[in-house]
C-alpha positions, -999 to 999 in steps of 0.1 A, spaced: -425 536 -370 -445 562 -352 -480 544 -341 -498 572 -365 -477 567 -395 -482 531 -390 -523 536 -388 -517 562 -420 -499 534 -438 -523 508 -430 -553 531 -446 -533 534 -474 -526 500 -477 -563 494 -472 -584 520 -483 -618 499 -481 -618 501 -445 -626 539 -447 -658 524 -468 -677 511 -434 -709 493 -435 -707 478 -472 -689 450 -487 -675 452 -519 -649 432 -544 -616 454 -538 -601 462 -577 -574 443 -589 -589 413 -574 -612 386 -589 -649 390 -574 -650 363 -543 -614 370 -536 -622 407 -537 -652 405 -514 -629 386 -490 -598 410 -493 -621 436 -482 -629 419 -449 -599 408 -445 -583 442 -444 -611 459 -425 -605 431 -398 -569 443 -398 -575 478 -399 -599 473 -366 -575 458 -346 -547 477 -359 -573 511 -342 -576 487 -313 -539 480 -303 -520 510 -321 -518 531 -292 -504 506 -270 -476 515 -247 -448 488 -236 -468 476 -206 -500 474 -223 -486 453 -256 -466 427 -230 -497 422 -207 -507 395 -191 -548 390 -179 -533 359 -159 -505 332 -156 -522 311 -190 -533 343 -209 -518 355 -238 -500 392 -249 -514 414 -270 -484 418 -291 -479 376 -294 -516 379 -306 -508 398 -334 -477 380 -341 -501 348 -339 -524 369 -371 -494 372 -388 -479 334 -381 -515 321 -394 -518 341 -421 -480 328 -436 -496 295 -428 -523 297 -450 -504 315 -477 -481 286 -476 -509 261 -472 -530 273 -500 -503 285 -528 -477 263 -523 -495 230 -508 -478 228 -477 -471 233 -442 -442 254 -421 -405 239 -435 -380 239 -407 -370 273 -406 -400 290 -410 -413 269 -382 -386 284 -363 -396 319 -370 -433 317 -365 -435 288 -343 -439 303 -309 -462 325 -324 -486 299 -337 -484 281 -304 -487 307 -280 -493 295 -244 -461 289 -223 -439 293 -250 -454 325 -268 -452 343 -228 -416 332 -225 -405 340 -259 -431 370 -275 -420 398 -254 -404 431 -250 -408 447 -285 -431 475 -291 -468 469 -307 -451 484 -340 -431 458 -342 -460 428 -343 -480 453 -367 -452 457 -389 -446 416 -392 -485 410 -397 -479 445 -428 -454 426 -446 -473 391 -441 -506 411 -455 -488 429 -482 -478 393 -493 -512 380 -490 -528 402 -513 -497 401 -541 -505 363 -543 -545 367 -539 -544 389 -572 -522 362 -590 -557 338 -590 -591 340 -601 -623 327 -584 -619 293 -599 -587 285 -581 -609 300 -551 -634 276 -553 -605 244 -557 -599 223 -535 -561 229 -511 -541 199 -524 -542 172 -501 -575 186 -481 -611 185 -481 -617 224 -479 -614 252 -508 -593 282 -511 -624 301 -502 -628 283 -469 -595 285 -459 -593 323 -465 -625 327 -447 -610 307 -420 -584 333 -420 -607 361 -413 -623 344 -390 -596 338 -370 -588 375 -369 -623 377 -355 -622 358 -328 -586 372 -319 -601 409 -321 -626 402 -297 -598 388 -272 -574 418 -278 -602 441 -269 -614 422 -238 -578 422 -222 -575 462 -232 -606 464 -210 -589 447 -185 -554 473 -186 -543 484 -155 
């Protein structure tokens, strides 16, 4: 997919991230899930504008010998996000194969540089789409009250651990863009 088709798409798929500086329940959604949506796909939609451009060399970069890609760091978005989608619908963790697909990509580090490599920054934006798209189906299948439950088997809420969620993209963001500033 062309990097501006991919950037059309992901407006469409997000149109609240044209609506800068106000936060707002996206439709379809229950009100605190809605507010969170929103941020959650304006976070995506800002490092998506960050990274979209990206030739070959600058999505397999490496700041130094520890550092981290740019397009494993996407990957990583994505590999969280199933996590938590797992985590907090189905009450559990990675089964065997999925830890096979995402695993390098949660871990990053020496096994992310060896094995998250060599594909085009379409291809990590495309895996983190498809994780997203299933995100938000299963966000509009519960209402604030399930939000405020507990995960089974944790201490935290749905709430928190969507918040986490975006705040995890945060933090990433803010790495992404610090190694583009560092490019060759």
């Amino acid at each position: 997919m062309k990097a501006s088709l991919l950037l059309l798409s992901l407006l469409f798929l997000c149109p609240t991230i044209t609506n800068a500086q106000q936060i707002k329940p996206e439709k379809g959604y229950s009100p605190h899930i809605g507010v969170v949506v929103q941020m959650l796909d304006d976070l995506k939609g800002r490092v998506t504008r960050s990274v979209v451009n990206l030739d070959q060399e600058g999505t397999d970069f490496l700041l130094d010998d520890n550092a981290n890609r740019i397009g494993a760091m996407i990957l990583h978005l994505a590999a969280t996000e199933k996590y938590y989608q797992l985590y907090t619908f189905e009450g559990r963790g990675f089964n065997r194969a999925e830890q096979e697909e995402w695993g390098a990509a949660m871990d990053l580090g020496k096994r992310g540089r060896e094995a998250l490599k060599g594909k085009p920054i379409s291809y990590y934006l495309e895996r983190w789409t498809e994780v997203r798209e299933e995100t938000l189906r299963l966000l509009k299948t519960q209402d604030d009250k399930w939000f405020s439950a507990k995960v089974k088997g944790s201490s935290m809420n749905n709430h928190w651990a969507w918040y986490h969620v975006m705040e995890h993209q945060a933090n990433h963001m803010g790495q992404i863009r610090l190694i583009i500033g560092r490019l060759p």
